[in-house]
N, C-alpha and C positions, 0 to 999 in steps of 0.2 A: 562063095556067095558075097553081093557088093553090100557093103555094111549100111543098115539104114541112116540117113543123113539128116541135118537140119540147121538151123544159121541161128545167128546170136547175134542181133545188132545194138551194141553197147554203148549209149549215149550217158553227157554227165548227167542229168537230171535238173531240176528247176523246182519251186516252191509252187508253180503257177502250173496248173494242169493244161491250158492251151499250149504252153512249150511244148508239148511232147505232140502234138496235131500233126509236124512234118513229118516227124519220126516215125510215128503209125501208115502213115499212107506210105512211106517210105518202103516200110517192111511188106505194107498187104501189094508195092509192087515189085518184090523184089521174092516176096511169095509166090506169084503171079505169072513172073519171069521163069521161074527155078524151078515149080512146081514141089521146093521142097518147104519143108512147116518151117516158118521163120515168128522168133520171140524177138519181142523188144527186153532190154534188160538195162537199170540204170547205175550209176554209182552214188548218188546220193539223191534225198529228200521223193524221189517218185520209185514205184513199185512195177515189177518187179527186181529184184536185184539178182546181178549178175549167177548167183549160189540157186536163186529160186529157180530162175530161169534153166539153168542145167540140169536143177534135179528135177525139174516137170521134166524136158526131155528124155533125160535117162529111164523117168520112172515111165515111159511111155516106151520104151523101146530103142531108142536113136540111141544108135550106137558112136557115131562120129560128129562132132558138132563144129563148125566152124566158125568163131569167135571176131566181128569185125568191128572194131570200134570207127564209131562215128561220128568222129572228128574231124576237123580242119588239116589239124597236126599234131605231132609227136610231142605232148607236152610231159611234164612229171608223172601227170594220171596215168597217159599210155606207157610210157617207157619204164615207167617205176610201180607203181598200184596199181595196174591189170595184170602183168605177168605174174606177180606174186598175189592174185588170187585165183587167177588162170590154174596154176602151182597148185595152191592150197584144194581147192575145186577137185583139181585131178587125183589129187590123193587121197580123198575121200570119195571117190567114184574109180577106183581101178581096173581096166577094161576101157574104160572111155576114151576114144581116142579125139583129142583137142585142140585143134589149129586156133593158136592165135595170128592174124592178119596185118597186116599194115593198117592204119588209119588212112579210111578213104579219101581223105582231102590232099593226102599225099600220092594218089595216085594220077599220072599224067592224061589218062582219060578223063577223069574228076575235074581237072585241073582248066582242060582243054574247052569241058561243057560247062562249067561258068564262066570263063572268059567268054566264049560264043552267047552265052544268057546277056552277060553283062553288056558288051559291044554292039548288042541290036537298041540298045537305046537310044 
């Protein structure tokens, strides 16, 4: 049986609650797209965070989550502070099975559709 799904899109966070406006419609089309439940979750100052975010999943049933940060690039945060709460996360949820992903802005389709955004100026 295929394991229930759902997405994690992992953004830094902001003091300013309009910051996170992309990021929401972001998710509700990416929901939309996938047909699977998709959570925002942040690293600092905006809610929810990354630990709340997986255990509302988990305590819902989602058995596999797919973690995609959504960033530009592979900075400290990604390459160093997600993994090791990715890690921690996992360990305290046993059974869960949990893809961490590349940061979107490092992917060449990502990549491809802003330059094309940018160039129609």
């Amino acid at each position: 049986m295929k394991k229930r799904e759902g997405i994690v899109l992992f953004a830094h966070g902001s003091r300013e609650r309009e910051w996170a406006r992309p990021f929401e419609q972001l998710a509700a089309a990416v929901e939309k797209k996938t047909a699977l439940p998709v959570k925002l979750a942040f690293l600092e100052q905006m809610q929810p965070s990354l630990e709340e975010a997986i255990s509302a999943f988990a305590g819902n049933g989602i058995e596999a989550i797919r973690v995609v940060p959504v960033f530009l690039a592979e900075g400290g945060h990604v390459r160093e502070d997600l993994p090791r709460l990715v890690d921690a996360i996992g360990r305290d949820h046993p059974g869960l099975e949990l893809r961490l992903e590349r940061p979107i802005g490092e992917r060449a389709e990502v990549i491809e559709a802003i330059a094309a955004s940018i160039s129609r100026r």
